[in-house]
C-alpha positions in Angstrom: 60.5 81.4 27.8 63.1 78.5 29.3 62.4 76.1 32.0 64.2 78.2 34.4 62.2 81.2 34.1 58.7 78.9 34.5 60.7 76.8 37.3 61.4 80.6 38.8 57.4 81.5 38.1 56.1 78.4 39.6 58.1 78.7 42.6 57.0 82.1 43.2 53.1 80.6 43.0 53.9 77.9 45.1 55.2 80.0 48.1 52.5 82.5 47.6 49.7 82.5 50.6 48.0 85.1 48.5 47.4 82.8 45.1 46.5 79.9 47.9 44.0 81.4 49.0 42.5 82.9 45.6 42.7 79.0 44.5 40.9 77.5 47.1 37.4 79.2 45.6 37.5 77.4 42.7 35.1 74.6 42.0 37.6 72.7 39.9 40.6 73.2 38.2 40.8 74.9 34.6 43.6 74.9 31.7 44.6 77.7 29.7 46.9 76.8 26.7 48.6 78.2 24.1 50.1 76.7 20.6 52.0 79.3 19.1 53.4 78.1 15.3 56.8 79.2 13.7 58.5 79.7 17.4 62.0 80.3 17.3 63.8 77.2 17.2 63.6 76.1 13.9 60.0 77.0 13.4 59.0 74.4 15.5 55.4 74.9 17.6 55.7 76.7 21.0 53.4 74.7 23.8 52.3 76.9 27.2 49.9 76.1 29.7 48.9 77.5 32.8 46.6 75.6 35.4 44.3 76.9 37.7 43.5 74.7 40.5 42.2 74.3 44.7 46.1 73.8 44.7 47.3 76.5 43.1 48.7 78.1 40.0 51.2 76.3 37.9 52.8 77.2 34.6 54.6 74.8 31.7 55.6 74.4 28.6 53.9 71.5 27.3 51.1 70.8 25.3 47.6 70.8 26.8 45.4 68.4 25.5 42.5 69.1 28.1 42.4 72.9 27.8 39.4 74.8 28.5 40.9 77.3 26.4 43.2 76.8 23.6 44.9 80.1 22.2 46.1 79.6 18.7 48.8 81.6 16.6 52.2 82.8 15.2 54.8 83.2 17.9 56.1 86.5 16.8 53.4 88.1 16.4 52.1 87.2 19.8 55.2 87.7 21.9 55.7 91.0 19.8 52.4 92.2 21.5 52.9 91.1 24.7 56.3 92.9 24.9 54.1 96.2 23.6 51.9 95.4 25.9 53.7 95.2 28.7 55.4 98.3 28.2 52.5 100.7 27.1 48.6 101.2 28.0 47.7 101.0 24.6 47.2 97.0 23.7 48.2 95.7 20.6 46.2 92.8 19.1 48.0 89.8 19.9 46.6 88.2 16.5 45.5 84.7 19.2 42.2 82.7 18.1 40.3 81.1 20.9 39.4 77.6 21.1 36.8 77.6 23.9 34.9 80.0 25.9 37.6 82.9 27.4 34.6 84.9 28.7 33.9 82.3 30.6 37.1 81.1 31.9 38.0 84.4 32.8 34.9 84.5 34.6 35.9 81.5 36.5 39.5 82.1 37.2 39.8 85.7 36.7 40.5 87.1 40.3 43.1 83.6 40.5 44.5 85.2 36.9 45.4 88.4 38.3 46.9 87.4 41.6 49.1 84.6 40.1 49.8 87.4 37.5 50.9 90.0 40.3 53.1 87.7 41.7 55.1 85.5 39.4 55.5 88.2 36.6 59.4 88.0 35.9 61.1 91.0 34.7 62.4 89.7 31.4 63.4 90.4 28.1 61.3 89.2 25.0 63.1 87.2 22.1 61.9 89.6 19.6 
């Protein structure tokens, strides 16, 4: 994922009345982050993070050190699933180990998930 296609993403959160308004239930904001090993330039670790917030969604590529949620694991194998995923309704395991409580961020930020989801999913093309 480049900076362009998460500059693209948070853009289309940003101008999105729909995601607004979803965020504005929340009691505070919540961090979802990923640390995927072995990513693709020079095996080096792969940092995402997406924020849930009363302001909004937002989307990076940095390291989280205050997620509610850390997802842990290898870069290909997780990227390989979500390409699967993506294109079929049969999910493949995406081989990520949770650090914190997904039930119960889900629970929290699920319907803000699914709208930021809806509307900043970029057509794109997976590295692997």
């Amino acid at each position: 994922m480049s900076q362009e296609h998460v500059e693209a993403m948070n853009e289309l959160l940003t101008g999105s009345e729909e995601v607004s308004v979803a965020a504005r239930k929340l009691p505070r904001e919540y961090v979802l982050g990923y640390e995927l090993t072995d990513g693709p330039a020079d095996g080096a670790t792969v940092h995402w993070q997406l924020r849930f917030g009363t302001g909004g969604t937002t989307f990076a590529l940095t390291a989280v050190p205050d997620a509610d949620v850390l997802l842990r694991g290898d870069w290909r194998v997780a990227l390989t699933a979500m390409a699967r995923n993506r294109r079929s309704e049969e999910q493949v395991d995406d081989g990520l180990v949770a650090d914190g409580d997904m039930e119960s961020l889900m629970a929290a930020v699920g319907e803000q998930f699914a709208v930021a989801r809806k509307v900043a999913t970029l057509e794109t093309t997976f590295p692997v």
